[in-house]
C-alpha positions in Angstrom: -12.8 -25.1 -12.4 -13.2 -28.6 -12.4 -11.5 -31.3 -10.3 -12.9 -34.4 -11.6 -9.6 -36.8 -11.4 -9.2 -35.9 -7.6 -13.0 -36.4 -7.0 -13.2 -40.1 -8.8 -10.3 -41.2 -6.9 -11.7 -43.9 -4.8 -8.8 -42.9 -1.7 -10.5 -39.5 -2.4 -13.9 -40.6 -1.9 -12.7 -42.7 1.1 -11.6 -39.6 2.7 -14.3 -37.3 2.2 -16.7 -40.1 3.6 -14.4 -40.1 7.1 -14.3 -36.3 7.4 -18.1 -35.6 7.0 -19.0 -38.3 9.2 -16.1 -37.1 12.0 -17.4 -33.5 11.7 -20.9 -34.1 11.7 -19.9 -36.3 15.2 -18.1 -33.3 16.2 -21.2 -31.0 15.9 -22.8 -32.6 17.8 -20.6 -33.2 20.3 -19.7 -29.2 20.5 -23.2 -29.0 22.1 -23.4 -30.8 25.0 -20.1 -30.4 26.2 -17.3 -27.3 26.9 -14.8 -27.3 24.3 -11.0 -28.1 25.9 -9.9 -25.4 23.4 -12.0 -22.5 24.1 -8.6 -20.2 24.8 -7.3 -21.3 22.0 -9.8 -20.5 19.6 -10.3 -17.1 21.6 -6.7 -16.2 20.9 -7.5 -16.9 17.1 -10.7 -14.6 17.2 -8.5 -11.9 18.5 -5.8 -12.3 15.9 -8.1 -12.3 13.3 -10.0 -8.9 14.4 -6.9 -7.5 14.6 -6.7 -7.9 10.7 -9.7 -7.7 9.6 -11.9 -4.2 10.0 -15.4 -4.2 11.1 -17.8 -4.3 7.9 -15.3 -5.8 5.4 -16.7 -8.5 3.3 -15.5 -11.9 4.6 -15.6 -15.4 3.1 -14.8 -18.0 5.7 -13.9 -21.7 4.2 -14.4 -24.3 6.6 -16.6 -22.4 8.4 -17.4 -25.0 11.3 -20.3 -23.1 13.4 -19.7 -19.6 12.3 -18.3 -18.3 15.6 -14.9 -16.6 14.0 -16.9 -15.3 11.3 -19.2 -13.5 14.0 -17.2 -12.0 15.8 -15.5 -10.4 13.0 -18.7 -8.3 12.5 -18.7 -8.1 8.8 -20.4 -6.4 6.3 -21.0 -9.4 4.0 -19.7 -12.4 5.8 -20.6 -15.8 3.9 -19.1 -19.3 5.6 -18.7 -22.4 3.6 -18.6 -25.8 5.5 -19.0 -29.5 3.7 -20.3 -30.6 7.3 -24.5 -30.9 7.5 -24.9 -30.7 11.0 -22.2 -28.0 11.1 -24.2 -26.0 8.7 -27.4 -26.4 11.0 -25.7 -24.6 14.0 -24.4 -21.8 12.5 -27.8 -20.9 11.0 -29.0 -21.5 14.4 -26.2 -19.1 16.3 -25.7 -16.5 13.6 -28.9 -16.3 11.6 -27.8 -12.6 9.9 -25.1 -14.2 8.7 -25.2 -16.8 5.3 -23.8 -19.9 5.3 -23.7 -22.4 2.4 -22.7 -26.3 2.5 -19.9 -27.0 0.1 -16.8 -29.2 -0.1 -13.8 -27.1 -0.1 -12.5 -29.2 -2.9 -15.1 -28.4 -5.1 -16.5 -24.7 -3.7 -20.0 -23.2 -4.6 -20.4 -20.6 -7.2 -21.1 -17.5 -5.0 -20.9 -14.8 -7.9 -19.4 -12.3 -5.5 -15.9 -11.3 -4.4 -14.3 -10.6 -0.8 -11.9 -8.2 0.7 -11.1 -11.4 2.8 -10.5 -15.5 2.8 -10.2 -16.8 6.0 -8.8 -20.6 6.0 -8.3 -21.1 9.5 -6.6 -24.9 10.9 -7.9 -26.0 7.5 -4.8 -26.8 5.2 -4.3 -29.4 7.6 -7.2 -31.1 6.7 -7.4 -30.7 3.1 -6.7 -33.3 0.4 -5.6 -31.2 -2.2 -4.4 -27.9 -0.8 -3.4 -26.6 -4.4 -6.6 -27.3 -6.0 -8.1 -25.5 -3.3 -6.0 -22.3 -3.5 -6.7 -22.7 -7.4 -10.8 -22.1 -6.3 -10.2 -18.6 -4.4 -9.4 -16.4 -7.7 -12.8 -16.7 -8.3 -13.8 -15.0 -4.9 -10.9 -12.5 -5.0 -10.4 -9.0 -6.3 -7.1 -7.2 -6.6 -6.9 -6.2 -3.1 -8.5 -9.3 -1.2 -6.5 -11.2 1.1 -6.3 -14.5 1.9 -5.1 -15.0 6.3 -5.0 -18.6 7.2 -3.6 -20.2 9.9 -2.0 -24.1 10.1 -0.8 -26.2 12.3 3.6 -26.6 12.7 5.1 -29.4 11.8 6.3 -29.6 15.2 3.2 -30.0 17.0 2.4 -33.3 14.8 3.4 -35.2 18.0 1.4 -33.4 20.8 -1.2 -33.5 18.9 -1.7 -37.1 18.3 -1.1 -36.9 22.1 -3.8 -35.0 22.4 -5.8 -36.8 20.3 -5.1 -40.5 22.1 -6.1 -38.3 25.8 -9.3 -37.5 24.2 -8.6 -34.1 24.5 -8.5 -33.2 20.2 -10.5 -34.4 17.9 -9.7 -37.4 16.4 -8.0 -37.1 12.6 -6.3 -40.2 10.5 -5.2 -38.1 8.0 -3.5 -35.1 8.0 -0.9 -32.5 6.2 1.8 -30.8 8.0 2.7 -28.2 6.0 5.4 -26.0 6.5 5.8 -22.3 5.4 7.6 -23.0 2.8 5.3 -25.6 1.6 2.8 -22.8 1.8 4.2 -20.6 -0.3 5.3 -22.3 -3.2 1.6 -23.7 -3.2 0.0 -20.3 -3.2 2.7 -19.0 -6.1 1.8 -22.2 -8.0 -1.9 -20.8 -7.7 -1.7 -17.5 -8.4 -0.9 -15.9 -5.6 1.7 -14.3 -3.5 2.6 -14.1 0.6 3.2 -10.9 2.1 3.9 -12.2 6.0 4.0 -14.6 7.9 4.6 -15.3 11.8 4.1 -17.7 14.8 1.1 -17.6 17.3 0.8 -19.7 20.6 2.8 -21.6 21.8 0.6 -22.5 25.0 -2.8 -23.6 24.1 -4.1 -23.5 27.7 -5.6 -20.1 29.6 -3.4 -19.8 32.9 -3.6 -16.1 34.3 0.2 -14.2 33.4 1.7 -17.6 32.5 -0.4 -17.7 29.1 0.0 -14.0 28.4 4.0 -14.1 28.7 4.0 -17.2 26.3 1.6 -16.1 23.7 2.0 -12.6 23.2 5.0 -12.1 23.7 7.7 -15.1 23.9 6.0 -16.7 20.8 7.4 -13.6 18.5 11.0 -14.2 20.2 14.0 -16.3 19.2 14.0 -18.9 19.6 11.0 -19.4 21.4 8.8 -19.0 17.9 10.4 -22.4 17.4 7.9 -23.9 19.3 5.0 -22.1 18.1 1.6 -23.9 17.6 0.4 -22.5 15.0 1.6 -20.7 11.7 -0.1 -17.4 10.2 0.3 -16.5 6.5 -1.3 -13.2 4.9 -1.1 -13.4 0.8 -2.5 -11.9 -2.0 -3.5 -11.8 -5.4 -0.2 -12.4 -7.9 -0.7 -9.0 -9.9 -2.4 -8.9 -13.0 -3.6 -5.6 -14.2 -1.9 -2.9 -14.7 -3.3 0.8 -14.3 -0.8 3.0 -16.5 -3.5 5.7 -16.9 -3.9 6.3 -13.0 -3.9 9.9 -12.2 -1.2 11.5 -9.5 -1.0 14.4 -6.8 2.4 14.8 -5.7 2.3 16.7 -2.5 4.9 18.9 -1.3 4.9 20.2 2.2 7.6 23.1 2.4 9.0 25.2 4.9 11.5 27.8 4.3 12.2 26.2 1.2 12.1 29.3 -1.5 14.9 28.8 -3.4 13.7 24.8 -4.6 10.3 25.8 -5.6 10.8 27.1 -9.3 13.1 23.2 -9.7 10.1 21.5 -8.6 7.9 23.0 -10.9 10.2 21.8 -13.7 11.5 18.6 -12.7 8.6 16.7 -11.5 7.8 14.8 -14.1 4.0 14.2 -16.1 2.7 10.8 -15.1 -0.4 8.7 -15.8 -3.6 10.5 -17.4 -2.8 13.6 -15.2 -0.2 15.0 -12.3 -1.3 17.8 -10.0 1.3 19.1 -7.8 -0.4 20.3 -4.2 1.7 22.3 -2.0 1.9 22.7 1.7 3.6 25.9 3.4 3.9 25.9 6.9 5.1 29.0 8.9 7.8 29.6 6.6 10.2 32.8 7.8 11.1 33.2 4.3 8.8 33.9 1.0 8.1 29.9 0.2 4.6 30.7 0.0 4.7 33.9 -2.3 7.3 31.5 -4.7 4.4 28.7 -5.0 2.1 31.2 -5.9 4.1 33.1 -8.4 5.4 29.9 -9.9 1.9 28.5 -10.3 1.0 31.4 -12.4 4.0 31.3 -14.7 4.1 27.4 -15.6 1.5 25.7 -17.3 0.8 23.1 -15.0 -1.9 21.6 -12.4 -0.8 22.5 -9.2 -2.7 24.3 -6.1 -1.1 25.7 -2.7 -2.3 25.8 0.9 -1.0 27.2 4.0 -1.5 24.6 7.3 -2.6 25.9 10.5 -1.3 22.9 12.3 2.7 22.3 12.7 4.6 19.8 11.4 5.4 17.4 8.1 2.9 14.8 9.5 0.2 17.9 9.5 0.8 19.1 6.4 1.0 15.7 4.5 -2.9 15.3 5.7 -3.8 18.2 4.4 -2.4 17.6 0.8 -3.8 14.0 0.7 -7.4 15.9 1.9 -7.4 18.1 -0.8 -5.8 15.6 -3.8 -7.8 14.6 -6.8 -5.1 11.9 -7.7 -5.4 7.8 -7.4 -1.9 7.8 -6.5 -0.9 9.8 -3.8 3.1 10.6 -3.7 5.2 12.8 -1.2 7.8 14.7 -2.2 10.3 16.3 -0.2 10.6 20.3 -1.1 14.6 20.2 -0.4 14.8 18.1 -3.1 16.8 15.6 -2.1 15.1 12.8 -3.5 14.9 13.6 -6.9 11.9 14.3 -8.8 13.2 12.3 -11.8 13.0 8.9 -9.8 8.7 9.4 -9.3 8.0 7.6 -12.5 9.6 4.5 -11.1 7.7 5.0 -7.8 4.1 5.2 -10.3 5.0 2.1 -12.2 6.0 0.0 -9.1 2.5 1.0 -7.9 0.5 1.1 -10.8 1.7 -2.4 -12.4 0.9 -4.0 -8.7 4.2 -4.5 -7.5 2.9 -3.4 -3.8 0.5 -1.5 -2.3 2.8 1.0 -0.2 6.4 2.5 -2.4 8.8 3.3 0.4 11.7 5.1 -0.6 15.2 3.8 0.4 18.0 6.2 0.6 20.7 3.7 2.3 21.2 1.0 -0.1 23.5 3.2 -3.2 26.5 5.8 -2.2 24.9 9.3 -0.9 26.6 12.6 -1.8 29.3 13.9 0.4 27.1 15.8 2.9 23.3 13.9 2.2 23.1 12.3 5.4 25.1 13.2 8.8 26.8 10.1 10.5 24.6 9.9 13.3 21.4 10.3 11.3 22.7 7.1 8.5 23.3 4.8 12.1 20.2 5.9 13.2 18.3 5.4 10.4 20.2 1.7 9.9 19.0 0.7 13.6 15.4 1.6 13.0 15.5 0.1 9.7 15.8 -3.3 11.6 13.1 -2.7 14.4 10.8 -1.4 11.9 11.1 -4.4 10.0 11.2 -7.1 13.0 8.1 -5.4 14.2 6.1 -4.9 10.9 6.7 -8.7 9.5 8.0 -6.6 6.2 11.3 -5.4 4.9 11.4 -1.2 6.0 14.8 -0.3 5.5 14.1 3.1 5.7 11.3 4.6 7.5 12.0 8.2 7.2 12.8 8.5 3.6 10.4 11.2 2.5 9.5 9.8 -0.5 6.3 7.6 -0.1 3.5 6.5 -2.5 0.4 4.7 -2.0 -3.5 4.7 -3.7 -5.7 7.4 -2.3 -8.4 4.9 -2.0 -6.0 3.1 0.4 -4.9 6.3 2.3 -8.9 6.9 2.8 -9.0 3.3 4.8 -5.7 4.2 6.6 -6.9 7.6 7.5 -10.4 5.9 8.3 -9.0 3.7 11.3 -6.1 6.4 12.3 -7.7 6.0 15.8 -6.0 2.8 16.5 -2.5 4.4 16.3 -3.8 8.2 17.5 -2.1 11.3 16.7 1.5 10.1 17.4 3.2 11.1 14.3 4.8 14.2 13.7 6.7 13.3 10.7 3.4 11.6 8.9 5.8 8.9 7.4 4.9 6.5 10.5 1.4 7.1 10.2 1.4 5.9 6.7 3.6 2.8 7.0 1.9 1.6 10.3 -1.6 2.0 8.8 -0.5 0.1 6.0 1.1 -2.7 7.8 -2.0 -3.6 9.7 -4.0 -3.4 6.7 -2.0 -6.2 5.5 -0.6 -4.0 2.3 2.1 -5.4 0.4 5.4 -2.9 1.3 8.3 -2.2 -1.7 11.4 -0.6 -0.4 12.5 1.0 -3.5 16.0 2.2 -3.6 17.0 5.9 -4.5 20.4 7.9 -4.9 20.0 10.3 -2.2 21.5 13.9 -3.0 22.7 16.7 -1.0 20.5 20.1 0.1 21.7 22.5 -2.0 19.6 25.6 -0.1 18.4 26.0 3.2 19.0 23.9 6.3 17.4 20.4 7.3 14.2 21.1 10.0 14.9 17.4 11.5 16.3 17.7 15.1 19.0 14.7 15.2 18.5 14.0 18.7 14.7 15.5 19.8 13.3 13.3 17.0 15.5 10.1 18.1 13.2 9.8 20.9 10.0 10.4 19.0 11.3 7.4 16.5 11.7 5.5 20.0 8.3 6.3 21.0 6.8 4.9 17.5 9.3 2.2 18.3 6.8 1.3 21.8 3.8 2.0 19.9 4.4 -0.4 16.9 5.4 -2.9 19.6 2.2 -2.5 21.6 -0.1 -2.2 18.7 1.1 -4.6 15.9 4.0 -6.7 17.3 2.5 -7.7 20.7 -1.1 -7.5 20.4 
């Protein structure tokens, strides 16, 4: 892609000139003297390895001396910077890692994608943002992501403050770009946000008084407001769709003999294949003698296996361990989510509407006797935390009826260690893991229908306080960090 009109413009030129010479200036500068914004940059580094695992493939744009890039220990990790002298050090600091001069306007061929973009304080600086948003299909597969951070609006003032103190580095021009702005000018190039949020609103290290302010006041209202810098996560508008994907629909079912022979005949056959894998846990009645029997009277793909573990969360593993699918779906065995709706769950997923289905029982009427009172407020108030906490809509976490790829599961299972064994349900396990790997989440509503044999296994008011547990652990580890 060519951007020859914006490249002959002679204001163009005029600005290019400016910026390599301040950067180069800045280079060199950054050696022989400490940098007034070494917290603040620190803060960043943290954010970042909060997204990013360890040994993804990372493309940094306006690299500067590599020192982000580093410390997000990266399989491939490849920084781009139009600034010589810039270039120079970060050979010099991070020699395993490859960096390449190039104008962001007018980026190098690298012949390689990247599960992620990092365009950190550089939209700020750019003459043409859109032309450079235009540039990253090229580096991006389906699931890349693009994380960049930006300057607020309302920091335009403090920082010319700044800059007149000597204590910023000098700019003449510059964009300040608000979210909005940002995401009309990713939509216009192809692709999509999936959250956004507020970091820092002091820039300075002071022991407890920078803490307070950072981590935790700068996610409040109103004090977000005030904010210093902007984070956006996007990806890829969807393009391909994968109707021929093959499914495991996993069932974990306890005491539930009387809804086996339904599921047999109501789930439906999707993509090039459906395999139904049940789970029987320490059922008192025959559940697992009915899968059995079943599987040897219909003529369909489906396996059974008994956990030795306790628990939905327990048995959900074990079905995703031994699925052959690449779409993973759970189904609940009482059947109150109907099988009939799993088609729209595969298309949502399959024609890259998101990369986590959430099933959402409380947006159309429920049967008489679907959902007690306490359990529907209950449900309503997590709804809201859930989504305050996870930057995406959730408005119902404990709908059992949750679809994902199985190549994504494997990456969520992979870094289940962050979280820990916390999870008895197994819903919360799935939608945390795919929050901090930046998925895109779809609520999709369902018409949720009364049990019609055998009793609920949730305890109303035991499990309350495990969902206020998750509550403190999604606050620690992905609202607060």
């Amino acid at each position: 892609m060519e951007f020859k009109t914006i490249n002959n413009n002679d204001s163009f030129q005029k600005f290019t000139e400016e910026r390599h010479a301040l950067w180069n200036q800045i280079a060199i500068k950054s050696e022989q003297k400490k940098d007034w914004s070494g917290y603040y940059h620190k803060r960043l580094h943290k954010i970042y390895k909060f997204l990013i695992p360890v040994g993804s493939n990372v493309l940094e744009i306006g690299a500067g001396k590599g020192d982000l890039l580093a410390f997000l220990e990266p399989s491939l990790g490849v920084g781009i910077d139009f600034s010589e002298e810039m270039i120079n050090l970060a050979r010099k600091h991070h020699p395993t890692l490859n960096f390449v001069l190039g104008n962001a306007q007018n980026l190098p061929d690298l012949h390689q994608t990247f599960d992620f973009i990092i365009l950190s304080d550089l939209v700020n600086d750019i003459w043409d943002v859109q032309g450079l948003f235009e540039q990253l299909s090229a580096f991006s597969h389906s699931k890349t992501r693009i994380i960049l951070n930006f300057y607020s609006r309302l920091w335009e003032v403090p920082l010319r403050i700044a800059q007149k103190l000597g204590v910023a580095k000098p700019f003449q021009y510059q964009n300040w770009l608000t979210n909005e702005d940002l995401r009309n000018l990713l939509n216009l190039s192809g692709f999509e946000e999936i959250r956004s949020w507020t970091e820092i609103i002091f820039p300075f290290n002071i022991p407890l008084l920078t803490p307070l302010l950072n981590q935790f006041l700068a996610r409040l209202w109103p004090f977000y407001h005030f904010a210093m810098t902007n984070f956006m996560v996007a990806r890829p508008l969807p393009k391909d769709e994968q109707p021929n994907a093959s499914v495991s629909v996993v069932v974990a079912a306890r005491n539930e003999a009387g809804n086996i022979k339904q599921i047999f005949e109501r789930v439906p056959n999707m993509g090039s294949f459906t395999e139904i894998i049940f789970v029987e846990g320490h059922s008192s009645d025959n559940t697992f003698e009915e899968i059995q029997n079943n599987i040897k009277k219909y003529d369909r793909m489906a396996a059974a296996f008994q956990q030795k573990g306790k628990g939905k969360g327990d048995a959900i593993r074990l079905g995703f361990e031994k699925a052959t699918g690449d779409i993973l779906m759970i189904l609940d065995a009482d059947l109150t989510v109907p099988p009939e709706d799993l088609p729209r769950f595969f298309n949502a997923l399959a024609q890259g509407k998101g990369d986590f289905i959430n099933g959402v029982r409380l947006v159309y009427p429920m049967e008489k006797e679907a959902m007690r009172f306490f359990n529907f407020l209950g449900n309503k108030f997590f709804s809201l935390a859930f989504s305050w906490l996870l930057g995406q809509s959730i408005k119902d976490t404990l709908c059992g009826t949750k679809v994902l790829w199985k190549s994504d599961y494997e990456v969520i299972a992979k870094n289940r260690s962050y979280f820990g064994d916390f999870d008895p349900f197994g819903d919360f396990d799935l939608i945390f893991g795919s929050a901090k790997l930046n998925h895109k989440i779809i609520d999709l509503p369902i018409r949720y229908r009364e049990r019609t044999y055998g009793t609920t296994n949730i305890q109303r008011w035991k499990h309350g306080l495990l969902l206020l547990q998750m509550v403190w652990v999604a606050a620690k580890r992905i609202k607060f960090i």
